[in-house]
C-alpha positions in Angstrom: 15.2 -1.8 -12.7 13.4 -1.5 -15.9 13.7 1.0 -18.5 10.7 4.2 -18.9 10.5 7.0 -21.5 10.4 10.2 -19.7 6.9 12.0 -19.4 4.9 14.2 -17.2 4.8 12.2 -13.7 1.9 14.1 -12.4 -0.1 11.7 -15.3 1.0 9.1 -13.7 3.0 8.0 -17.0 6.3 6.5 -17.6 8.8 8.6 -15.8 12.8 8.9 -16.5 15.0 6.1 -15.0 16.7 6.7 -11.7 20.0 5.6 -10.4 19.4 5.3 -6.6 23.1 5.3 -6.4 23.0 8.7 -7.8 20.1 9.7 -4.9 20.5 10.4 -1.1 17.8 8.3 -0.3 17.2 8.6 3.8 13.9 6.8 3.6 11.8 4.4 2.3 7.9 4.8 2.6 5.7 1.4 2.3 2.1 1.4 1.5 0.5 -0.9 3.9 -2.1 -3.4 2.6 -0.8 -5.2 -0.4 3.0 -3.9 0.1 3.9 -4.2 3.7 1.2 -6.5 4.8 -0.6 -9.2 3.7 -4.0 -8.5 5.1 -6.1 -10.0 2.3 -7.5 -13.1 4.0 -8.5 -11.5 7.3 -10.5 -8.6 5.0 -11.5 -11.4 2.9 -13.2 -13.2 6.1 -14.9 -9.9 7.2 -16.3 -9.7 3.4 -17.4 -13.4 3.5 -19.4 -13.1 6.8 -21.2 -10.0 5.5 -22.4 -12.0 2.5 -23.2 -14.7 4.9 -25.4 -12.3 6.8 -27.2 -11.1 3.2 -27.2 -14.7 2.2 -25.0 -14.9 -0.3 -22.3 -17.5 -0.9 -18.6 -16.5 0.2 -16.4 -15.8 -2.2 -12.5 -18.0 -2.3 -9.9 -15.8 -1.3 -7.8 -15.8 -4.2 -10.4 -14.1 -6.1 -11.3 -11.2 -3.4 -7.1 -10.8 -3.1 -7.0 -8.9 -6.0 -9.4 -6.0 -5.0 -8.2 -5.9 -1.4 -5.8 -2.7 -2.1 -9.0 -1.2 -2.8 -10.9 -1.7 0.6 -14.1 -1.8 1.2 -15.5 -0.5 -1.7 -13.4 -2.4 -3.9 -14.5 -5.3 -1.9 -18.0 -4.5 -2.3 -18.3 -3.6 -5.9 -16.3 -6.7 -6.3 -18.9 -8.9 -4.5 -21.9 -7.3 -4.7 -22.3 -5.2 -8.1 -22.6 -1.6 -6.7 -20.4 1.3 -4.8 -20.8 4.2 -2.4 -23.9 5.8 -4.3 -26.0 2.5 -3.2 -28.5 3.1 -0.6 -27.5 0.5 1.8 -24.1 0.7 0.7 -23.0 3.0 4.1 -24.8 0.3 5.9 -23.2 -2.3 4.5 -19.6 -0.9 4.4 -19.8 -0.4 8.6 -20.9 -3.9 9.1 -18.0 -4.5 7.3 -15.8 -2.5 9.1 -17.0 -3.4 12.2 -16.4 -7.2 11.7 -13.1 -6.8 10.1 -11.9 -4.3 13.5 -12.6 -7.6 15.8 -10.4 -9.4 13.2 -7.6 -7.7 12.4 -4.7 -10.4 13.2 -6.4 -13.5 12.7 -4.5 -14.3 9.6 -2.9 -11.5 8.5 1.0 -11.8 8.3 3.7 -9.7 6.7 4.5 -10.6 3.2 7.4 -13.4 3.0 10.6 -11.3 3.2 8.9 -7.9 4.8 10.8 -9.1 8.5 14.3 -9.4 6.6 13.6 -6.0 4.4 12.5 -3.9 7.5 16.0 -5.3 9.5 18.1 -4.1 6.3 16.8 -0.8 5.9 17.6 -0.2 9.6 21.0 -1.9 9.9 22.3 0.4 6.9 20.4 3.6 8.8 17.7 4.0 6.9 14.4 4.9 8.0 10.8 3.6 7.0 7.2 4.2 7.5 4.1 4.1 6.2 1.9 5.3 4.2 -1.7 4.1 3.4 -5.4 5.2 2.9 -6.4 2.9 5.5 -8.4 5.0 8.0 -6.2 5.3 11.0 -8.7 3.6 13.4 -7.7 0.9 11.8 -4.0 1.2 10.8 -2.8 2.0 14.3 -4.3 -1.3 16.1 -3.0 -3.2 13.0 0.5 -1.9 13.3 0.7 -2.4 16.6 -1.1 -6.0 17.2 2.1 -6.8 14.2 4.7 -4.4 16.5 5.5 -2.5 13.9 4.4 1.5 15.2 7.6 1.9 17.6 9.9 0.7 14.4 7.7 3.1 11.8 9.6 6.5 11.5 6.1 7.9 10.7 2.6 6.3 10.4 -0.1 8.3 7.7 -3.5 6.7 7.4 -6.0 8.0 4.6 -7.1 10.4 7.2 -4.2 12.0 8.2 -4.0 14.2 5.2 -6.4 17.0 3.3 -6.2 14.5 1.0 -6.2 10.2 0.4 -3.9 8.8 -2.9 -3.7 9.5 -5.2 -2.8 13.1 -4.0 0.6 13.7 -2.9 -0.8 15.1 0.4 -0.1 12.0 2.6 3.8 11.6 1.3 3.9 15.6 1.4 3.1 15.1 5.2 5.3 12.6 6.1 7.8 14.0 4.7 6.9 16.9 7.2 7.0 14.8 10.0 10.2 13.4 9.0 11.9 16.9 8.3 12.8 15.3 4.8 12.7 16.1 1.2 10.1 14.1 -1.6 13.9 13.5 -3.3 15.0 11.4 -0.1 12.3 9.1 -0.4 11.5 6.2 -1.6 7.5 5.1 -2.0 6.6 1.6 -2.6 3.2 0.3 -3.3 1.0 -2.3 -5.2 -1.5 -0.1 -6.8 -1.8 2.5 -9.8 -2.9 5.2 -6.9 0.3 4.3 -5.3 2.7 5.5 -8.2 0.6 8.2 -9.4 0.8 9.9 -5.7 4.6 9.1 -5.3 5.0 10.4 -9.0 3.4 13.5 -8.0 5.0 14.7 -5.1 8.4 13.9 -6.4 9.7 10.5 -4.7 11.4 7.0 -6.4 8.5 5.1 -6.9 8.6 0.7 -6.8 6.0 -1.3 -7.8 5.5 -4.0 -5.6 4.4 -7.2 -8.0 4.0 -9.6 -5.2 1.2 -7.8 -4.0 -2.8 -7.6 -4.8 -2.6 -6.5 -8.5 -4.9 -7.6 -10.7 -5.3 -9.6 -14.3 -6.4 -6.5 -16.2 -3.5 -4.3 -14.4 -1.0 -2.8 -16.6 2.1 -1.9 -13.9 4.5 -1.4 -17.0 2.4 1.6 -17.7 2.1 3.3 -14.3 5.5 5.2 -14.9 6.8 3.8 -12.0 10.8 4.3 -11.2 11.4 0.1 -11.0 9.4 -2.8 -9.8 10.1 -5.7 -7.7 9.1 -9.3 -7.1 9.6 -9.2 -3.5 10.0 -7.0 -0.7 13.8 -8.1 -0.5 14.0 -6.3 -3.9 14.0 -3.1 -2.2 17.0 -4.1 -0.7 18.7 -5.2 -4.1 17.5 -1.9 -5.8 19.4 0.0 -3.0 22.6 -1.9 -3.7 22.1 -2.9 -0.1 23.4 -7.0 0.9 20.4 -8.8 1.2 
């Protein structure tokens, strides 16, 4: 676990080190694309046919990886130069949507390690879910095409909550449906949003390294509790046998 100076969480700075021995930790709360699942190349393919269609060259995958955990606008900035205030960006953005719904499982795998990390929270009586700003039109298919939703203690999708991540709304409500406290939780994720949320409404927070961070990232900075290389570190930051 590495070592922060203690500062205001809500700013999504360093925050004080954390002994989860020291915590009753009942949960842990993934985000989903980029931390649970690896869903980069089948959103990478719905990208890459939309450029087709406004003939432009696809992009490789390794370079549209990094702004995945951004969805479709980070994918479309990315590719194309411009955001939501674009006139055809709405038009755009549902053609990608719509292409990326017929493929949600092509190629799109847990990470390496997810499978093992899910079976050790449960064997030692923990409970997991999700939480994600994925709309949940899309989550709910995804998680169950992988048969994940009947494992998932609770399932919140961007809109679920008042309010998408950065907010603390979406862990505030799982922790509702779970009847738990922020202090019995544990929320991993892959981007800044991710520990700036968790920060905020109180939780452990791991960065997940393994997934779609990118070069100008600086995850040392997001005041995150610890971070891991792989999803088995959750496991070894528990004390839990891998």
């Amino acid at each position: 676990m590495s070592e922060k100076p203690s500062t205001d969480p809500a700013a999504g700075m360093p925050v004080k080190d954390v002994d989860p021995a020291q915590q009753p930790i009942t949960t842990v709360l993934f985000d989903l694309d980029g931390t649970l699942v690896d869903t980069a190349p089948d959103m990478g393919y719905a990208l890459n046919q939309v450029l087709r269609e406004l003939g432009h060259p696809p992009r490789p995958l390794e370079e549209l990886r990094p702004f995945t955990s951004h969805g479709s606008l980070g994918l479309i900035r990315h590719a194309l130069g411009f955001g939501a205030k674009h006139d055809r960006f709405a038009e755009i953005r549902q053609r990608f949507l719509d292409i990326y719904k017929e493929n949600l499982l092509n190629d799109t795998r847990l990470f390496p390690g997810t499978e093992a990390l899910l079976r050790g929270l449960e064997n030692a009586g923990l409970r997991w879910g999700v939480v994600t700003n994925k709309p949940a039109w899309l989550t709910d298919p995804l998680l169950n095409l992988l048969e994940l939703s009947n494992r998932a203690a609770c399932v919140v999708s961007g809109d679920t909550a008042a309010r998408p991540k950065p907010d603390p709304d979406p862990l505030h409500h799982a922790c509702e449906l779970l009847a738990c406290s922020t202090a019995e939780c544990i929320y991993v994720g892959d981007a800044e949003r991710d520990i700036i949320a968790g920060n905020r409404a109180g939780m452990i927070t791991l960065i997940a390294l393994f997934g779609y961070l990118h070069d100008d990232d600086h995850p040392e900075t997001w005041g995150a509790s610890g971070m891991i290389d792989s999803p088995l570190g959750v496991l070894s930051w528990l004390g839990i046998d891998v």
